[in-house]
C-alpha positions in Angstrom: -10.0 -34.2 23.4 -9.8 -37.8 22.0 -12.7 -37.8 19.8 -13.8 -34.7 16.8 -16.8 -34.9 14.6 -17.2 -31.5 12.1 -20.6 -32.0 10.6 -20.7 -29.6 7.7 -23.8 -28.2 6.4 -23.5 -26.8 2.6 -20.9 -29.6 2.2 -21.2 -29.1 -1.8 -20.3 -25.4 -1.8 -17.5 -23.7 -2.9 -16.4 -22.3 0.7 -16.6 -25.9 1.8 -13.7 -27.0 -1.6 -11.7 -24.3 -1.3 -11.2 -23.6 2.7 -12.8 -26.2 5.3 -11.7 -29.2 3.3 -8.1 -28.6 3.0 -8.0 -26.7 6.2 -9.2 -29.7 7.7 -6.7 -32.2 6.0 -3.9 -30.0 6.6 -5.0 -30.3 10.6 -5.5 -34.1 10.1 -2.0 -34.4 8.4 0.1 -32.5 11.1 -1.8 -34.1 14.1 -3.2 -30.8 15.2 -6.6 -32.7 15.3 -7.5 -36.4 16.7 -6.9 -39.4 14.8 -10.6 -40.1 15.3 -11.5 -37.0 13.7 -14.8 -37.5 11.7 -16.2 -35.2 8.9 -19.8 -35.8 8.2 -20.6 -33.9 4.8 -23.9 -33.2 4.8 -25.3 -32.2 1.1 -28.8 -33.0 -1.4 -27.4 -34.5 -4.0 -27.2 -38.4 -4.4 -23.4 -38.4 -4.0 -21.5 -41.5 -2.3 -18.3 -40.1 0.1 -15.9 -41.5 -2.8 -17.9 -39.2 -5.5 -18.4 -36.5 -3.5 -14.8 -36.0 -2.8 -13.6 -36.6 -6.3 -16.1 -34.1 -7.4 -14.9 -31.7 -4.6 -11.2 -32.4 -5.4 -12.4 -31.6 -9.4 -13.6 -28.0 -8.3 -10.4 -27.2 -6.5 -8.1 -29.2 -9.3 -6.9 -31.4 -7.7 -5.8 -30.1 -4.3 -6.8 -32.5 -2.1 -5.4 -35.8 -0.5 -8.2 -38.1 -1.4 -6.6 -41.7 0.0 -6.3 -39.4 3.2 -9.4 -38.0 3.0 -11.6 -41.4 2.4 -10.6 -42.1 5.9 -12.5 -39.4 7.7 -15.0 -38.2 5.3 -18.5 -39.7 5.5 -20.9 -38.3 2.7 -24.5 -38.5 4.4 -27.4 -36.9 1.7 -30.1 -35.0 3.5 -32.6 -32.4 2.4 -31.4 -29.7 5.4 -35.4 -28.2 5.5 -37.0 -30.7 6.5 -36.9 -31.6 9.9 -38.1 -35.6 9.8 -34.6 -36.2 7.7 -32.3 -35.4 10.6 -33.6 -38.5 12.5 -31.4 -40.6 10.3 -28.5 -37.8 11.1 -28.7 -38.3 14.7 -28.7 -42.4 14.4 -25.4 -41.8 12.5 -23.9 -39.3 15.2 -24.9 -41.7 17.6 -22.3 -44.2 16.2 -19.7 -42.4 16.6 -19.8 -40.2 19.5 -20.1 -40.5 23.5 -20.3 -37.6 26.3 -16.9 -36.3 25.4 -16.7 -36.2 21.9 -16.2 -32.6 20.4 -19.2 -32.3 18.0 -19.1 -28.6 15.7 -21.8 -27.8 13.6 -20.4 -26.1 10.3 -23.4 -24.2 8.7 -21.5 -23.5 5.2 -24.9 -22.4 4.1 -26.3 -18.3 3.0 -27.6 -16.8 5.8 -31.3 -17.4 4.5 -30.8 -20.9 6.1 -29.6 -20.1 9.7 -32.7 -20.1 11.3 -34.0 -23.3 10.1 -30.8 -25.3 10.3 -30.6 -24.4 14.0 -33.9 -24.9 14.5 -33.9 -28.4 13.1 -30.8 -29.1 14.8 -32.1 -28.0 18.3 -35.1 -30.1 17.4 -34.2 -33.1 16.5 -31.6 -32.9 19.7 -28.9 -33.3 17.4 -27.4 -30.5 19.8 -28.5 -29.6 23.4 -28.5 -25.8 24.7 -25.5 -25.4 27.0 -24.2 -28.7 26.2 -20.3 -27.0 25.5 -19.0 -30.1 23.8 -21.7 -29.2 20.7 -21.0 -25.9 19.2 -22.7 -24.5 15.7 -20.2 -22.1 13.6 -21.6 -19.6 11.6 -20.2 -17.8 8.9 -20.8 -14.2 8.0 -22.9 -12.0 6.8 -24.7 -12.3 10.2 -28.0 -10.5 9.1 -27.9 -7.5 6.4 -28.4 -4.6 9.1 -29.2 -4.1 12.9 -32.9 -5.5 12.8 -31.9 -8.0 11.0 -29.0 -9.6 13.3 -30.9 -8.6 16.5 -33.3 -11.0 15.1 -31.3 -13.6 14.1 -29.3 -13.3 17.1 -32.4 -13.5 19.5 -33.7 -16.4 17.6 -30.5 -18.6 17.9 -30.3 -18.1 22.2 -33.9 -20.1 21.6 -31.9 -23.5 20.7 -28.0 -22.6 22.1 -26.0 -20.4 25.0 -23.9 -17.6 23.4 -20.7 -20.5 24.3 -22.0 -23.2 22.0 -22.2 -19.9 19.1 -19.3 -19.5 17.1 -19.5 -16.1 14.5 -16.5 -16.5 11.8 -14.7 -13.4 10.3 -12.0 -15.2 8.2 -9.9 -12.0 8.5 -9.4 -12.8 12.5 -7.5 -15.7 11.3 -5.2 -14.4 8.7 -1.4 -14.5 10.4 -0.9 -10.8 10.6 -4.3 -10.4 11.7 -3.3 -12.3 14.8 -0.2 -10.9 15.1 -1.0 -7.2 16.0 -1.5 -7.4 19.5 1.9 -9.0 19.7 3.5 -6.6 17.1 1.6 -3.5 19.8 2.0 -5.1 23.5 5.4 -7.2 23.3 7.6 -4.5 21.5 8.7 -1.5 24.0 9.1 0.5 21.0 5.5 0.6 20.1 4.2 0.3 22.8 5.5 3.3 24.4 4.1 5.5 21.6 0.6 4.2 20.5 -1.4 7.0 21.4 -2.6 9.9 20.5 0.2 12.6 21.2 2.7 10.6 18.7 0.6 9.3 16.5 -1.0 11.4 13.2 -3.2 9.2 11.3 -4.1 5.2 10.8 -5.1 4.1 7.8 -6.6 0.5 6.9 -6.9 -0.4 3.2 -8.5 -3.4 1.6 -8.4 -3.5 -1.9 -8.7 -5.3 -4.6 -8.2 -6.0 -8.4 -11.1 -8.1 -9.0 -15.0 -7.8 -9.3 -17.6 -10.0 -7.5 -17.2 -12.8 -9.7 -20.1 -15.0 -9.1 -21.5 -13.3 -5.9 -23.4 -11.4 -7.4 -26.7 -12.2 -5.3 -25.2 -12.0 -2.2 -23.2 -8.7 -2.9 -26.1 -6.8 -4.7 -27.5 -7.2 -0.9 -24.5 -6.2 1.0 -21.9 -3.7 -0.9 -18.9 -3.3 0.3 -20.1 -1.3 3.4 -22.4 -4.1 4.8 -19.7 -7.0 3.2 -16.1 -5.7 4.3 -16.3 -2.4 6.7 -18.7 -4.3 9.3 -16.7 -7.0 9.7 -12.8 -6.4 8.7 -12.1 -3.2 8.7 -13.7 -2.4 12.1 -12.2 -5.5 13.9 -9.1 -4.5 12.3 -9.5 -1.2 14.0 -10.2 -2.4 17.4 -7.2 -4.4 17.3 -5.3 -1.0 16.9 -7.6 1.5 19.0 -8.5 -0.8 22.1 -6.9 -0.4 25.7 -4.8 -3.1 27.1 -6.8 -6.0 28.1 -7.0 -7.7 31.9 -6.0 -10.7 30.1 -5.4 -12.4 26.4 -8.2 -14.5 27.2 -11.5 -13.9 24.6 -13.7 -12.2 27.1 -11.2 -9.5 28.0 -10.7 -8.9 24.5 -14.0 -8.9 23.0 -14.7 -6.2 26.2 -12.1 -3.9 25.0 -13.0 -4.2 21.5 -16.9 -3.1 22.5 -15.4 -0.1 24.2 -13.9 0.8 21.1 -16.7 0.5 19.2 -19.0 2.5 21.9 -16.6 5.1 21.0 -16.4 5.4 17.3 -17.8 8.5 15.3 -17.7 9.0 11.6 -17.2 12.0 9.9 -19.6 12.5 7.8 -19.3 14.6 5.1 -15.8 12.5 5.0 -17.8 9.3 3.5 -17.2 8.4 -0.2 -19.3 5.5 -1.9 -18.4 4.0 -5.7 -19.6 2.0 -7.7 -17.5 0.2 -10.7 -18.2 0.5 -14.8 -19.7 -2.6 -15.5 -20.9 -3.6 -12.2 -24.5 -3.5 -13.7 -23.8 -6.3 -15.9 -22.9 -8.6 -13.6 -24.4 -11.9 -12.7 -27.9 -11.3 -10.5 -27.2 -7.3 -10.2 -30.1 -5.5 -10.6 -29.8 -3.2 -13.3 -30.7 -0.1 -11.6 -28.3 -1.1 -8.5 -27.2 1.3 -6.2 -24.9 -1.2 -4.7 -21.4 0.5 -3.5 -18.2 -1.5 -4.7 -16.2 1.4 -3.0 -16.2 2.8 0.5 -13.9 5.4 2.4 -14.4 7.1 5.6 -12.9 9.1 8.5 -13.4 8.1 11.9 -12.6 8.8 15.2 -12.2 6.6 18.1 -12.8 8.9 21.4 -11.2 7.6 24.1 -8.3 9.1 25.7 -6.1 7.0 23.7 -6.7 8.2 20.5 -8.9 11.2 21.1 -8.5 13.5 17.5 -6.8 11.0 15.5 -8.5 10.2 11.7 -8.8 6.9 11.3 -9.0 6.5 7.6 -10.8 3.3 6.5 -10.7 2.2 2.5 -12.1 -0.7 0.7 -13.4 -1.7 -2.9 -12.8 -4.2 -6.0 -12.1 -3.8 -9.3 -9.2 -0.7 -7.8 -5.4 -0.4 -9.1 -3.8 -3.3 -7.0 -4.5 -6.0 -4.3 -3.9 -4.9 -1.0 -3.9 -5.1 2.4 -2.6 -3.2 4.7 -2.5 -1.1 8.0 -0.5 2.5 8.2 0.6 3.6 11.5 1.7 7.2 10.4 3.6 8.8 13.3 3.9 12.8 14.1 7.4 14.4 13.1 9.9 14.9 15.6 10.6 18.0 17.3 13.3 18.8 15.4 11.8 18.3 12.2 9.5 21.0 13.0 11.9 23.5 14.5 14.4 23.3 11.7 12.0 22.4 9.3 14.3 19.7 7.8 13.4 17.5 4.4 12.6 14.3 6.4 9.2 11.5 6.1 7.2 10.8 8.9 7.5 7.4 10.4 5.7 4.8 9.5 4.6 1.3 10.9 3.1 -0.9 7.7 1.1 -4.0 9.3 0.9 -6.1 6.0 -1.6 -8.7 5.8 -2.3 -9.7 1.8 -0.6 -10.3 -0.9 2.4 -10.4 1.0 2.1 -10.5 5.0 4.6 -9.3 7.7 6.1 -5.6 9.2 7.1 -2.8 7.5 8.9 0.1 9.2 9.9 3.7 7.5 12.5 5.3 8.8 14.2 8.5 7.7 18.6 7.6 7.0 21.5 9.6 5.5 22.3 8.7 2.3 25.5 6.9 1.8 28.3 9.4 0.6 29.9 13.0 1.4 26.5 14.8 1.6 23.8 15.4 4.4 20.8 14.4 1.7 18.6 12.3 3.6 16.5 9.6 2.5 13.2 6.8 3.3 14.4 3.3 4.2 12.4 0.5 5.3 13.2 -2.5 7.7 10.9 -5.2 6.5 9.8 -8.8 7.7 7.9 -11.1 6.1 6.4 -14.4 8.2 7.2 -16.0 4.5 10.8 -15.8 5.1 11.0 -16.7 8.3 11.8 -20.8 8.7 9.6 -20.4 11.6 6.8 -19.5 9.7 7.7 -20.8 6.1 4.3 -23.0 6.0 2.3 -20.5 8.1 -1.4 -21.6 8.3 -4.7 -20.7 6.2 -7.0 -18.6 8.6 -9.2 -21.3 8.7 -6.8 -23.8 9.6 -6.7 -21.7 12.9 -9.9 -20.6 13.0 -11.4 -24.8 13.0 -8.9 -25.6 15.8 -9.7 -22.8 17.7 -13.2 -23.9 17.6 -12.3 -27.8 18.2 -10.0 -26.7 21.3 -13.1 -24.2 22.9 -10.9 -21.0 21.7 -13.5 -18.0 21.4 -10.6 -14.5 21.2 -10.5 -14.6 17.1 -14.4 -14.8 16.9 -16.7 -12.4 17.3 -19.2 -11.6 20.5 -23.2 -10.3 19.5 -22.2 -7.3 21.2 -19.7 -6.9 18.8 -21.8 -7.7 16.0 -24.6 -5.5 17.5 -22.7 -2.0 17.9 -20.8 -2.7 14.4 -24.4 -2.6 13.0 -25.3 0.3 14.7 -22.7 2.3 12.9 -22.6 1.2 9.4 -27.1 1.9 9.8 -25.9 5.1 10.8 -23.7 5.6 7.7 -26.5 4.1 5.3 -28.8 6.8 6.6 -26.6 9.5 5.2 -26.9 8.3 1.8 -23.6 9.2 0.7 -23.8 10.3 -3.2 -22.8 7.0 -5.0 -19.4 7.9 -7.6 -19.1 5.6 -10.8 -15.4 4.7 -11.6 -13.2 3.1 -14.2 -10.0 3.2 -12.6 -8.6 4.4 -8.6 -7.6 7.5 -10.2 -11.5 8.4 -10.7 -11.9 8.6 -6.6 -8.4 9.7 -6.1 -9.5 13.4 -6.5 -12.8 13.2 -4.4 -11.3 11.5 -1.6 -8.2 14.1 -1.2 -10.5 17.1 -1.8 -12.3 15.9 1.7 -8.5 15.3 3.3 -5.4 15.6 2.0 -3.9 13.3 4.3 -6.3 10.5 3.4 -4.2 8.9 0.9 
């Protein structure tokens, strides 16, 4: 690949400041992407590419390399709607690239947009269907519920192949994210044990300290349901549940991933929904919102592999702490059963956010001239490893991937399809909808449903 051109719709939006931006610099800087790289910011407002980077450099304060920058950005203004605008687009492409140049489509824009953006790119012939060197990245929330994504989905195969379609979940490119099916299939030690006859219970937890700050239009749409358990905490899941694959390339992941899915039940009367004091106040939240902030629920993944094992899946804002993790809880020996002795169950801690790395819990003597036992962990953090010490942003990863035709870390429309499925399933129920102040306020109902759940 000698030549790159990211053309980024929504080029004045916050995702674009905070993440594509720096990601992109930070590829620029250690060579990971072409010298002739070209960003072509796409955006309304009557910015040249010196102001529009300051301004973007202003909403980040002052994170980003502007001398460095100047030399790739091109600022282009365009009203993305209307269709006899992208002429001028094209003739600018034109400039810049031939046959082989690796052309991605950002759309940094709400969902809302999707259809018309790609219908005004396959239009104007900005991008041909099953060209492979063009590619169009979409971010999430890929529609709001089954109908909704079929839809969308169906619409897009009218202008590109599902190989020029690239569906970002951020989460798939988080370090530790990436790591588990090393952490599972290179280590003898787990991989010896991950099923269901030593294993109790897995528990993935997203939580966080803050509200929706200004989301408050998107997220009065989605909840956390339709915003977090879709998306993370089921390909999280997969990741742990799925069989080995033929290969580590996409497609044979993505097929053991559906399989998982195909097999997931949730326990019903299991399913707890919140919503946070105050969360009616917010920013564009209806005031009669029965939007849930908090989710939990037990599932099951029935395959042979993890037949009967609760898979305990948490997430929610505004909660006691920022976290997020994955428990592997493994069964007690056979001599803690027989003699009954005072020891933990093991425990495998796959830690993504604040802090990311691998925890394991192991039961020791303590030090001294007694038998008393107690917990100890053996921890590793990719932070402290000079291997790792500037590990990447996920979409650092996630925009090479894309640039070098890399498809495992996002996600396939049959994924997309059968996770839909599910949480339409779920929103049938109509769980009852808890208010809470603090974590404590769900603490009780979740453990009344299980008492292993926390």
């Amino acid at each position: 690949m000698k030549k790159l051109i990211f053309i980024i719709f929504g080029s004045t939006g916050d995702l674009t400041s905070r993440k594509l931006l720096p990601a992109i610099q930070k590829l620029y800087q250690d060579k990971d992407i072409p010298e002739e790289s070209l960003v072509i910011a796409l955006g309304r407002k009557a910015y040249d590419t010196n102001s529009y980077l300051e301004e973007m450099n202003r909403s980040i304060h002052g994170q980003l390399d502007l001398r460095m920058l100047n030399k790739i950005v091109h600022y282009h203004q365009i009203q993305i709607t209307n269709l006899n605008e992208y002429e001028r687009l094209k003739q600018l492409l034109e400039q810049y690239a031939d046959k082989a140049t690796r052309q991605l489509f950002y759309l940094a824009v709400g969902p809302d947009l999707f259809i018309d953006v790609s219908r005004n790119i396959y239009q104007s012939g900005l991008v041909e269907k099953g060209n492979e060197t063009q590619a169009v990245i979409f971010e999430k929330p890929f529609g709001h519920d089954l109908e909704s994504a079929t839809k969308i989905n169906h619409e897009l195969w009218e202008f590109f192949t599902e190989k020029q379609i690239f569906r970002i979940d951020h989460y798939l490119g988080k370090e530790m994210i990436q790591n588990l099916l090393t952490v599972r299939f290179a280590n003898r030690i787990f991989e010896d044990v991950w099923y269901n006859r030593a294993i109790k219970n897995v528990k993935i937890i997203v939580k966080e300290t803050a509200g929706i700050h200004n989301r408050g239009g998107y997220y009065d749409q989605a909840g956390a349901l339709k915003d977090m358990v879709q998306s993370h905490l089921i390909q999280m899941l997969c990741l742990i549940a799925m069989e080995v694959p033929l290969s580590y390339y996409s497609e044979d992941v993505k097929n053991e991933k559906v399989k998982v899915i195909e097999n997931i039940s949730i326990e019903k009367e299991s399913i707890v929904f919140g919503q946070y004091d105050g969360y009616l106040n917010e920013e564009k939240v209806s005031p009669d919102s029965t939007t849930d902030t908090f989710v939990f629920l037990k599932a099951f993944v029935n395959t042979p592999r993890f037949k009967g094992v609760p898979f305990y899946l948490m997430t929610g804002k505004k909660l006691d702490t920022k976290q997020s993790v994955i428990i592997i809880e493994f069964e007690e020996t056979i001599e803690q059963r027989k003699w009954n002795l005072p020891l933990s169950t093991n425990k495998l801690f796959i830690k993504i956010d604040p802090e990311d790395g691998v925890g394991l819990r192991l039961n020791s003597k303590v030090p001294g001239l007694t038998s008393k036992t107690e917990e100890v962990e053996l921890e590793y953090f990719t932070s402290s490893s000079n291997a790792f010490g500037n590990k990447s942003e996920a979409y650092e990863k996630l925009l090479l991937d894309a640039a070098t035709y890399h498809k495992s870390l996002f996600t396939r429309w049959d994924e997309i399809e059968l996770a839909w499925r599910l949480i339409d399933q779920i929103k049938d129920l109509e769980p009852t909808l808890h208010p809470y102040h603090h974590f404590d306020d769900l603490k009780a109902i979740i453990l009344e449903k299980d008492e292993h759940a926390l």
